[in-house]
C-alpha positions as CSV (number, residue, x, y, z in Angstrom):
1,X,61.1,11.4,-36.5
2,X,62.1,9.3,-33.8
3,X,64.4,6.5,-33.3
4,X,65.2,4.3,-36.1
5,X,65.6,0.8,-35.9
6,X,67.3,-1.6,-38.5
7,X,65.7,-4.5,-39.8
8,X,68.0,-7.0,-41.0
9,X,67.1,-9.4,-44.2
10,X,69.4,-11.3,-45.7
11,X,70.3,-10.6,-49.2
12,X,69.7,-14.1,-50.4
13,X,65.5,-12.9,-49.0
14,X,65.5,-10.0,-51.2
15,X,67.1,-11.9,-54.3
16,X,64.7,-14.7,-54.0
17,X,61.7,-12.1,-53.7
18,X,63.3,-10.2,-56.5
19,X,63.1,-7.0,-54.4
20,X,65.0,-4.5,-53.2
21,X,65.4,-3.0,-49.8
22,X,63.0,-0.1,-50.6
23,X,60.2,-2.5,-52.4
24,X,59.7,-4.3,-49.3
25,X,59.6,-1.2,-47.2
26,X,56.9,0.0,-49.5
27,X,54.9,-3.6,-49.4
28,X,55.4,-3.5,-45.6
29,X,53.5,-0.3,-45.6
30,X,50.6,-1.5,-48.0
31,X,50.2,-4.6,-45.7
32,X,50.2,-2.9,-42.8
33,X,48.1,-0.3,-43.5
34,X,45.6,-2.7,-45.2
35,X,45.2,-4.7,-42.0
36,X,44.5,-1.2,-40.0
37,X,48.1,-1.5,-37.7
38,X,49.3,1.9,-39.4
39,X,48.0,4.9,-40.4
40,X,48.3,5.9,-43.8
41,X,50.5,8.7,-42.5
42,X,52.6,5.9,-41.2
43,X,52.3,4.0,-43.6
44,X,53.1,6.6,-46.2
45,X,56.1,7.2,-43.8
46,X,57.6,3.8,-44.1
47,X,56.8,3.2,-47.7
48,X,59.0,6.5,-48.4
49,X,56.4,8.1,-50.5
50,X,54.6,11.4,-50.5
51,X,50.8,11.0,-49.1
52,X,49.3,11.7,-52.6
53,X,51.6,8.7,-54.0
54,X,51.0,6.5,-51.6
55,X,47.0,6.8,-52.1
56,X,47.4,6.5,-55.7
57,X,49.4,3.1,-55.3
58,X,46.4,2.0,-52.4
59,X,44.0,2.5,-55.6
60,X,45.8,0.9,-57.8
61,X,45.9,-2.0,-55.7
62,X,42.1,-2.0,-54.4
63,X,42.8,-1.3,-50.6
64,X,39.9,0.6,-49.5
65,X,41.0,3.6,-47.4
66,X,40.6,4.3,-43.4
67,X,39.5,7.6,-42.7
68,X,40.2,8.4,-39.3
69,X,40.9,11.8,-37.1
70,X,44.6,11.5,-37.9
71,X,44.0,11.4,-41.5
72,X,41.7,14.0,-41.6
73,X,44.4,16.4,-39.4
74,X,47.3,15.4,-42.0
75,X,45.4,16.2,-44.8
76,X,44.0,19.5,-43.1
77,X,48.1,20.5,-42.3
78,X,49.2,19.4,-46.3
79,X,46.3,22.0,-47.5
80,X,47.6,24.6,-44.8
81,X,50.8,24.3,-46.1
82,X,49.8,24.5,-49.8
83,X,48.2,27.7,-48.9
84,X,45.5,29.3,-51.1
85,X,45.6,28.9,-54.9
């Protein structure tokens, strides 16, 4: 992982949205990944959630998925590292 940058939001945001820190991080990553500005490696990354959760929550709330060459290596380097069965 690379540098990390902070995002301030004022408390009085997150009360008013009735979220916390963590909730937003997640939303960010829906939105972002809906509008095709992350990957859903990336996206999985900022929402803090494993790849499989974060699929299962893009199901849930009808955002199709993008298929691309990165998502195809990720899912190629989970199975490698699963191993056989």
């Amino acid at each position: 992982m690379g540098a990390i940058r902070t995002l301030d939001i004022p408390e009085d945001v997150l009360e008013s949205a009735r979220m916390t820190a963590s909730e937003l991080k997640v939303e960010m990553a829906v939105v972002l990944y809906s509008q095709g500005r992350l990957s859903i490696g990336k996206a999985r990354e900022l929402a803090g959630m494993s790849l499989w959760d974060f699929r299962r929550l893009l199901g849930l709330r009808r955002v199709p998925p993008h298929y691309d060459q990165e998502d195809l290596d990720e899912d190629l380097s989970t199975l490698r590292e699963l191993g056989p069965h």
